[in-house]
C-alpha positions in Angstrom: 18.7 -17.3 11.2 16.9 -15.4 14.1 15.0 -12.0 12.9 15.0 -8.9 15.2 12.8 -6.0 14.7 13.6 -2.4 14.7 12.1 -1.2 17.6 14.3 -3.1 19.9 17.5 -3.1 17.4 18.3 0.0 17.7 18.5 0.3 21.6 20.7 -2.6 21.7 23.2 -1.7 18.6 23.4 1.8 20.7 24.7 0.2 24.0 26.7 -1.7 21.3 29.0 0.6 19.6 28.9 3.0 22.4 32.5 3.0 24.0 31.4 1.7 27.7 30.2 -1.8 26.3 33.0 -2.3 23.3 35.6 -2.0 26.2 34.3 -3.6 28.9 33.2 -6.4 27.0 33.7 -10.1 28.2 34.5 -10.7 24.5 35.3 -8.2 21.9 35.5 -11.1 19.4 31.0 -10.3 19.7 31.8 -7.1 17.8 32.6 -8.7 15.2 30.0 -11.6 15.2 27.1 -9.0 15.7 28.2 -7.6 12.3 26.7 -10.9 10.5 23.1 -10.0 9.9 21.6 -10.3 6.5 19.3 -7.7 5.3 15.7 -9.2 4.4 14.3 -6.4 2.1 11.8 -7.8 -0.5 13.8 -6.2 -3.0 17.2 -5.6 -2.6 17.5 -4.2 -6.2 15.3 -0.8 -4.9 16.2 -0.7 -1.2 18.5 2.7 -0.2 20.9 2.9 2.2 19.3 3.6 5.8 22.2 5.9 6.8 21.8 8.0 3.7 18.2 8.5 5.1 18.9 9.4 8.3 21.7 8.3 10.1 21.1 6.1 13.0 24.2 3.6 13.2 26.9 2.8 11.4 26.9 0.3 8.2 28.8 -2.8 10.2 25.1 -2.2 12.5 22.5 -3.9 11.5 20.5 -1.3 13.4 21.4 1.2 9.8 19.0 -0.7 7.7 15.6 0.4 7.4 14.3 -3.3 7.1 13.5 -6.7 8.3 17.1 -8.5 8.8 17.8 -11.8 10.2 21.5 -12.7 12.0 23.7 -15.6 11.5 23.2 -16.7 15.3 24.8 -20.4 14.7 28.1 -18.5 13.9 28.6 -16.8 17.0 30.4 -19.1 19.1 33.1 -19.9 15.9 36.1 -17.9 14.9 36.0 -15.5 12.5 39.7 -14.9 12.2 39.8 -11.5 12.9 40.9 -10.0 16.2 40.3 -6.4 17.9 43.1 -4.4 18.5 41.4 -1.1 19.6 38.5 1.3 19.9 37.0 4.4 20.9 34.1 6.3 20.4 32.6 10.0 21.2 28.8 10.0 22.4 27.0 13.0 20.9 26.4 14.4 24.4 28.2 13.6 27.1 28.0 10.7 29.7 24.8 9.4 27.1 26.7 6.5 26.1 23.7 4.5 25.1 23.2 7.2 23.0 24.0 8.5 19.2 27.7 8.8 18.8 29.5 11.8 16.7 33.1 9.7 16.1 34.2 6.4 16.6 36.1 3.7 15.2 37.4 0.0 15.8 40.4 -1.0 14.6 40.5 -4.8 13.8 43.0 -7.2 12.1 42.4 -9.6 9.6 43.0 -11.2 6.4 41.4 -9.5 3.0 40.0 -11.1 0.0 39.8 -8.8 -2.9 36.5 -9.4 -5.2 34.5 -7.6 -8.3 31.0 -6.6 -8.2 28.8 -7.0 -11.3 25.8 -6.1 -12.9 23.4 -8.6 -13.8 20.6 -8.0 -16.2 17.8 -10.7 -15.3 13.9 -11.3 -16.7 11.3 -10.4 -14.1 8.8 -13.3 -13.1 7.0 -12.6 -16.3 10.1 -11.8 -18.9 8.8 -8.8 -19.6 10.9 -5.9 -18.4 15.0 -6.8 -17.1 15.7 -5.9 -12.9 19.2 -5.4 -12.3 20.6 -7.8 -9.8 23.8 -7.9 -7.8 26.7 -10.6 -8.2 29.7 -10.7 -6.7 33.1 -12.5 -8.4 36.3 -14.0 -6.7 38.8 -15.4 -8.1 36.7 -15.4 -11.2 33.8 -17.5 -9.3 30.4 -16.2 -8.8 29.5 -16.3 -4.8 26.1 -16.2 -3.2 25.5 -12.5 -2.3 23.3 -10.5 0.1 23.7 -6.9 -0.6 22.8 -4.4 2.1 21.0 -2.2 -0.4 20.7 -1.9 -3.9 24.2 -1.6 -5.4 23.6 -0.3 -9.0 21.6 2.5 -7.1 22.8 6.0 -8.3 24.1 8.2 -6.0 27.1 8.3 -3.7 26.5 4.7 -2.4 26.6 2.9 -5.7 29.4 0.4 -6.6 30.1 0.5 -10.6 30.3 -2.5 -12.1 33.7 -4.7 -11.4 34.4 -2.5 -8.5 37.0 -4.2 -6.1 35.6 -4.8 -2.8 37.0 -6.9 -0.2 36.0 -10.1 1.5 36.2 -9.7 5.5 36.5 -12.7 7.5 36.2 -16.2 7.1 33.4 -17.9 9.1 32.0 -21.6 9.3 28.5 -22.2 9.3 26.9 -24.7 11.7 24.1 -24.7 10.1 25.1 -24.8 7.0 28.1 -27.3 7.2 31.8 -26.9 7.4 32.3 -26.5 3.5 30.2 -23.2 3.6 32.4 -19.9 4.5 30.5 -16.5 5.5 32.6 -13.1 4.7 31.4 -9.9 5.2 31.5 -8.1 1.8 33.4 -4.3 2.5 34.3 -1.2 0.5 37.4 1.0 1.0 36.9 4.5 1.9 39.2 7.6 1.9 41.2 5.3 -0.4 41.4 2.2 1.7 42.2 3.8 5.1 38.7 2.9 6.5 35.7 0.7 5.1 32.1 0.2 5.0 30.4 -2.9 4.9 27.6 -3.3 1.8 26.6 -7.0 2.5 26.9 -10.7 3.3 28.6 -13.4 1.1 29.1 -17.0 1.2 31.2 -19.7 -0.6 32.6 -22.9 0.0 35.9 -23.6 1.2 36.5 -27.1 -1.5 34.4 -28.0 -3.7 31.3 -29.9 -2.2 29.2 -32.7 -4.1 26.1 -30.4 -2.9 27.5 -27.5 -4.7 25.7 -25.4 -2.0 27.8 -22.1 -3.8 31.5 -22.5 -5.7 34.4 -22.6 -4.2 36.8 -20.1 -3.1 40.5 -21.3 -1.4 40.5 -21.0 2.2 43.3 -19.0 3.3 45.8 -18.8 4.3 46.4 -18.2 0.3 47.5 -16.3 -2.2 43.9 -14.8 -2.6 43.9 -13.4 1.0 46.2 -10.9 2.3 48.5 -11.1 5.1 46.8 -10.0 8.2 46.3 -6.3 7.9 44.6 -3.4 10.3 41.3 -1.7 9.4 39.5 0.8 10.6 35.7 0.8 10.8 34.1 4.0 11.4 31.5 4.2 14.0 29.9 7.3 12.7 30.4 6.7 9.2 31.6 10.7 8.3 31.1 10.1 4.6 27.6 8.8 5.5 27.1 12.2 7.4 28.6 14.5 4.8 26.2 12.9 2.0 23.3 13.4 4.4 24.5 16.7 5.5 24.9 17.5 1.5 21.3 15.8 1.0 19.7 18.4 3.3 21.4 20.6 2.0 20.4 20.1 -1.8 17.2 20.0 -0.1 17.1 23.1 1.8 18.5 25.1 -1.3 15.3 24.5 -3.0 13.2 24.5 -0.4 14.3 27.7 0.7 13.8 29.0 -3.4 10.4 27.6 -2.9 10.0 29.1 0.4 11.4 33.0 -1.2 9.5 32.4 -4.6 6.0 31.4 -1.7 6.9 34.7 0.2 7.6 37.4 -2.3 4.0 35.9 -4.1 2.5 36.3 -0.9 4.0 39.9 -0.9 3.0 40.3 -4.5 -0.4 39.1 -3.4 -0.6 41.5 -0.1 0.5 44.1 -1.8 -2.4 43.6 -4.4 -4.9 43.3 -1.5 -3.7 46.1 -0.1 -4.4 48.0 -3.2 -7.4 46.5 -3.8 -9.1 47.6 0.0 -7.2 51.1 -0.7 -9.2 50.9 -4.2 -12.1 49.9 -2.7 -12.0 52.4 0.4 -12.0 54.8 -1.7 -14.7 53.8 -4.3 -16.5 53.5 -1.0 -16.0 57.2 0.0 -17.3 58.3 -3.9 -20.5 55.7 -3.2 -20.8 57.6 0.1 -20.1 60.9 -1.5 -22.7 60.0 -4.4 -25.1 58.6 -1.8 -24.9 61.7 0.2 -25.7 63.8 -2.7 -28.8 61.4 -4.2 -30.0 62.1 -0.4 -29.8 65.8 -0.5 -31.1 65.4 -3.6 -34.2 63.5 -2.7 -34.8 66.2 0.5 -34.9 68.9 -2.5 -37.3 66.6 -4.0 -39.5 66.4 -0.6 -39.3 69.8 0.1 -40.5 70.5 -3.7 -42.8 68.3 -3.4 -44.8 69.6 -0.1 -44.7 73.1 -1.4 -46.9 72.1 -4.8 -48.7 70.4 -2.7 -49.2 73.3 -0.4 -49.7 75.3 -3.8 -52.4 72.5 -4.4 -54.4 73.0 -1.4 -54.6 76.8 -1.8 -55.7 76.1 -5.3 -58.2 73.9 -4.4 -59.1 76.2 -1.6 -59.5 78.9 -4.3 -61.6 76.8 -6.5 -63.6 75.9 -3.4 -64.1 79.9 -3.0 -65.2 80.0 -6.8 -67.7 77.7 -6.0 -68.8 79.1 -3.1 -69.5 82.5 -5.5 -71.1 80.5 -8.5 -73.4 79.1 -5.6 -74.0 82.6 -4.2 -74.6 83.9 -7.7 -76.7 81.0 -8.3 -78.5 81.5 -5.5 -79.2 85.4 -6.3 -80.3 84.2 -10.0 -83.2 82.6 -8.8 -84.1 84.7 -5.9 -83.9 87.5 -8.4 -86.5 85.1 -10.6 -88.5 84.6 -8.1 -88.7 88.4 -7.5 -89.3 89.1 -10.9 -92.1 86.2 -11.3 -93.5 87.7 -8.1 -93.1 91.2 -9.7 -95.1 89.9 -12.7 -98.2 89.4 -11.8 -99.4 93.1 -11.1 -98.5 94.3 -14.2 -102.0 95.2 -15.0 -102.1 98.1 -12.5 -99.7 100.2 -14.8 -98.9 100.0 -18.1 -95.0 101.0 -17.8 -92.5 100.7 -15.7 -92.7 103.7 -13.5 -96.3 103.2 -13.3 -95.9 99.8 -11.5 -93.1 101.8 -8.4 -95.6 104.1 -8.9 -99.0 102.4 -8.4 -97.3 100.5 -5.6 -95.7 103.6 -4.2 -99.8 105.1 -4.5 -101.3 102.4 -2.6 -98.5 102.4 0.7 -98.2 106.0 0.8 -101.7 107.3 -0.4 -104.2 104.4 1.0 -107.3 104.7 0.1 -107.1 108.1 -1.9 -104.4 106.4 -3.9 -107.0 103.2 -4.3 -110.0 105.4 -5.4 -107.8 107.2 -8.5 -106.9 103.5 -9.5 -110.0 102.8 -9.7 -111.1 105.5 -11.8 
């Protein structure tokens, strides 16, 4: 089995399904061939369908799985008993035929193998919790099983236990031996006028001594169906309605989310906006009171320089009341002196008026005044 990545997977499957190759192939019988890859997820029982994703190819592409897949390349140069009859295809844009397509189908005929899906319950590595698991039953035989993606899966994709499904093609394996038999494993869709395919099965055409898987009658038989036309859809519409519903499930609440995020932003604005209004104008009343204390504190100034203008002409008045104690002072004891002065020629008269007058004798009368004082 040869692995491919996805990085060059997807460039090829696009040339593939696009309408320019499928026609002008050397050998539409490749069409069918390139449908046997095997999906290689590590666990099946979790993977989703790519498509469902994001759709990139159809199903019967190995470029719609979003994992590691290996191909059946010993099985390409045998018949697979199923023949091409017709096909078409739309590219998304025009003339980009190695591009995404919007509609397509191949019509192919071959021989049908109805089988039943089950549900297995099995013990992890441990035994301690049970991982569903994916069987598939014909004709009452279990057959080896690769599902494309976990089939007990909820959602649009999932096959209910003992679904019928169909068995596509019967294919020898090289490698494997004659005995073993690949099918493609396929579901109906629209009721049965196109299908999908949702894995890989094998089983043995007689039963072998190796018992590589059990044993399902070749056909022709009365388990397969006479040859029969089927459609597979290149664009898988179903696949794009689910995604086109899945976005829009998505978008619904996204867009809630998105409302419910705006009208709280709103809600939130609107409170800003009412707080700055609030706080403009608590900041015209600050101003208002600021503007106020100011004229406030000039009163205060002004009051303040006039008692201290009252202060200097009181201290200039006390100054001048000093200056007078000092004056009066100073007359006190000139006056004491006179008087001590005065004092000591109280011998000349005996009373007041005798003193001016004995004075007033001696400047005015000389020495006539000086002889009667003698006497």
């Amino acid at each position: 089995m040869v692995t491919s990545n996805a990085l060059w997977k997807t460039s090829f499957i696009r040339g593939f399904v696009s309408l320019q190759t499928t026609l002008a192939s050397t050998s539409q019988m490749r069409l069918i061939d390139y449908r046997l890859y095997q999906d290689q997820c590590s666990k099946p029982q979790t993977a989703v369908p790519g498509n469902i994703l994001r759709f990139q190819a159809p199903t019967w592409s190995w470029a719609s799985v979003n994992q590691k897949v290996g191909y059946w390349a010993s099985l390409a140069e045998r018949d697979f008993r199923v023949s091409v009859e017709r096909a078409s295809c739309t590219p998304v844009r025009d003339g980009d035929w190695f591009g995404q397509i919007k509609d397509g189908y191949i019509v192919v005929k071959a021989n049908l193998c109805p089988a039943r899906v089950l549900w297995k319950q099995a013990d992890d590595a441990f035994g301690l919790q049970p991982q569903p698991s994916h069987g598939l039953s014909v004709h009452g035989e279990n057959v080896l099983v690769y599902p494309d993606y976990a089939w007990a899966r909820p959602g649009k994709d999932q096959l209910r236990d003992i679904e019928q499904v169909y068995c596509l093609g019967q294919l020898e394996s090289a490698r494997l031996g004659d005995s073993v038999i690949v099918s493609l494993v396929i579901r109906p869709l629209d009721g049965g006028k196109k299908y999908e395919r949702v894995g890989l099965c094998l089983y043995s055409s007689y039963r072998d001594e190796d018992k590589i898987c059990n044993p399902i009658p070749r056909g022709p038989h009365s388990l397969w169906s006479e040859k029969k036309e089927i459609m597979i859809p290149l664009a898988d519409s179903h696949r794009l309605h689910a995604q086109l519903v899945k976005r829009v499930r998505d978008i619904k609440p996204q867009n809630a989310r998105m409302a419910t995020q705006k009208a709280a932003e709103r809600g939130a604005m609107r409170m800003a906006q009412g707080t700055i209004l609030e706080l403009i104008w608590e900041n015209r009343r600050l101003v208002e009171v600021n503007g106020e204390a100011v004229r406030g504190f000039e009163r205060m100034v002004r009051e303040n320089a006039a008692l201290r203008a009252e202060e200097v002409r009181v201290v200039e008045g006390l100054a001048e009341k000093v200056r007078v104690v000092e004056g009066l002072a100073e007359m006190d004891r000139e006056y004491g002196t006179l008087r001590e002065t005065c004092g000591g020629g109280g011998g000349v008269g005996s009373d007041g008026g005798g003193d001016a007058g004995g004075t007033g004798g001696v400047g005015e009368a000389g020495e006539a005044g000086g002889d009667w004082g003698w006497a």
